[in-house]
NUFIFI-45373 format. One record per residue: x, y, z of N, C-alpha, C in turn; residue in one letter. Coordinates in steps of 0.001 Angstrom, whole numbers, padded with zeros to 6 digits, always signed. Layout:
# NUFIFI-45373
XYZXYZXYZA;...
This chain:
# NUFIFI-45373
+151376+031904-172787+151666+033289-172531+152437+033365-171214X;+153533+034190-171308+153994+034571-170131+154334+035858-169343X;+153634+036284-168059+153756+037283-167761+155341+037828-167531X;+155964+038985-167591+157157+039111-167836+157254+039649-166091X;+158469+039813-165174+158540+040037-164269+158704+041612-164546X;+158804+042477-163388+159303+043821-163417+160439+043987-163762X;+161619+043366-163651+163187+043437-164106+163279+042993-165601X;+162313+042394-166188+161905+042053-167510+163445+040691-167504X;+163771+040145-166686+164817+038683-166781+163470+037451-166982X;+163854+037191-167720+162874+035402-167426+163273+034848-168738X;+162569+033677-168561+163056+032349-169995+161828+031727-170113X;+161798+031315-171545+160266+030756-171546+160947+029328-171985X;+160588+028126-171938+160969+026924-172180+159342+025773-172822X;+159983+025759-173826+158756+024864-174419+158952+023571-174494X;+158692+022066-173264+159007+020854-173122+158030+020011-173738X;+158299+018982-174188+157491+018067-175119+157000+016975-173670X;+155746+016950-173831+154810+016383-172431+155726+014896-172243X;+155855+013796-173683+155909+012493-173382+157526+012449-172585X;+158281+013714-172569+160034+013896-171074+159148+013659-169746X;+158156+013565-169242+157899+013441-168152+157573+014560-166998X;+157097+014761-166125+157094+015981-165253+157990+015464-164287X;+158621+014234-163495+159333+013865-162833+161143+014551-163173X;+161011+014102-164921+162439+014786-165261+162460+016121-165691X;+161494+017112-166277+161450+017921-166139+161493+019110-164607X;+161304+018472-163357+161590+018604-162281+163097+018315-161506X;+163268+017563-162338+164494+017285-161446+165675+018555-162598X;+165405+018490-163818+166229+019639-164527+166439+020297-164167X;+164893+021049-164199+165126+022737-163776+165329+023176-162166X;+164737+021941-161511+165335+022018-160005+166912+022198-160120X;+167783+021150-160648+169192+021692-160710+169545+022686-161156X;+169083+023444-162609+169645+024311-163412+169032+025633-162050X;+167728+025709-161280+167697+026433-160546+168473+026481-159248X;+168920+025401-158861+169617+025382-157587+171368+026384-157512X;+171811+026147-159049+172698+026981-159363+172964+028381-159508X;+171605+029256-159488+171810+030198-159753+171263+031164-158686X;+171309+032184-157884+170603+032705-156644+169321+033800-157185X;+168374+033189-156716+167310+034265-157082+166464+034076-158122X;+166502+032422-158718+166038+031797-159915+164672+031148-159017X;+163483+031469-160148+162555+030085-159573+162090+029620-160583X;+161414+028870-160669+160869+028099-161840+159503+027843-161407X;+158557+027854-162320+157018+027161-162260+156779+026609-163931X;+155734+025866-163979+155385+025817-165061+153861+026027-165281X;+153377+026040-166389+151862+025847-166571+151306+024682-167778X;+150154+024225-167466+149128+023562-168045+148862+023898-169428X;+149921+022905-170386+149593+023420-171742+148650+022250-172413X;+147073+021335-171596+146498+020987-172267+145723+020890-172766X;+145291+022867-173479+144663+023158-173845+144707+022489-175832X;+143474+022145-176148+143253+021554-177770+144097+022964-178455X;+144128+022889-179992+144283+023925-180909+143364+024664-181002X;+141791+023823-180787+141114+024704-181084+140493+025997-180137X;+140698+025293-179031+140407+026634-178111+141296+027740-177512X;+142156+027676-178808+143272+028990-178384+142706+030032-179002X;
Protein backbone atom coordinates (compact mmCIF):
# COMPACT_ATOMS: atom_id res chain seq x y z
CA UNK A 1 0.00 0.00 0.00
CA UNK A 2 1.00 3.37 -0.70
CA UNK A 3 0.21 6.49 0.93
CA UNK A 4 -0.38 9.08 -1.87
CA UNK A 5 1.33 12.56 -1.20
CA UNK A 6 -0.91 15.82 -1.10
CA UNK A 7 -0.02 16.83 -4.83
CA UNK A 8 -1.25 13.21 -5.54
CA UNK A 9 2.53 12.84 -7.99
CA UNK A 10 4.20 9.52 -6.92
CA UNK A 11 5.12 6.03 -8.63
CA UNK A 12 4.74 2.81 -7.14
CA UNK A 13 7.51 0.30 -8.40
CA UNK A 14 7.24 -3.40 -7.80
CA UNK A 15 11.16 -4.97 -7.72
CA UNK A 16 11.77 -8.67 -7.66
CA UNK A 17 13.94 -9.17 -4.15
CA UNK A 18 16.69 -11.74 -5.92
CA UNK A 19 17.99 -7.57 -8.20
CA UNK A 20 19.49 -6.90 -4.94
CA UNK A 21 19.00 -3.80 -2.57
CA UNK A 22 22.61 -2.58 -3.48
CA UNK A 23 21.29 -2.21 -7.29
CA UNK A 24 18.10 -1.24 -6.60
CA UNK A 25 19.85 1.73 -4.73
CA UNK A 26 22.09 2.71 -6.93
CA UNK A 27 18.93 2.96 -9.76
CA UNK A 28 16.69 4.91 -8.16
CA UNK A 29 19.48 6.98 -6.52
CA UNK A 30 20.32 8.01 -10.23
CA UNK A 31 16.84 8.11 -11.74
CA UNK A 32 16.36 10.43 -8.44
CA UNK A 33 19.38 12.52 -8.71
CA UNK A 34 17.90 13.73 -12.11
CA UNK A 35 14.96 15.10 -11.25
CA UNK A 36 14.51 18.15 -8.44
CA UNK A 37 12.21 17.41 -5.68
CA UNK A 38 12.15 13.48 -6.22
CA UNK A 39 12.78 11.10 -3.20
CA UNK A 40 12.57 7.66 -3.05
CA UNK A 41 12.06 5.11 -0.03
CA UNK A 42 11.06 1.75 -0.13
CA UNK A 43 9.26 -0.74 2.15
CA UNK A 44 9.47 -4.32 3.57
CA UNK A 45 7.56 -6.59 1.31
CA UNK A 46 8.35 -9.81 3.50
CA UNK A 47 5.28 -10.27 4.49
CA UNK A 48 3.89 -14.42 3.60
CA UNK A 49 0.50 -14.50 1.35
CA UNK A 50 -1.02 -15.51 4.07
CA UNK A 51 -0.97 -12.70 6.33
CA UNK A 52 -2.22 -10.14 3.93
Amino acid sequence: MAEAPTDLRFIVVTVGRTVGLPTIERVMDTWAAGIDGVEWWFGNGDRSASTV
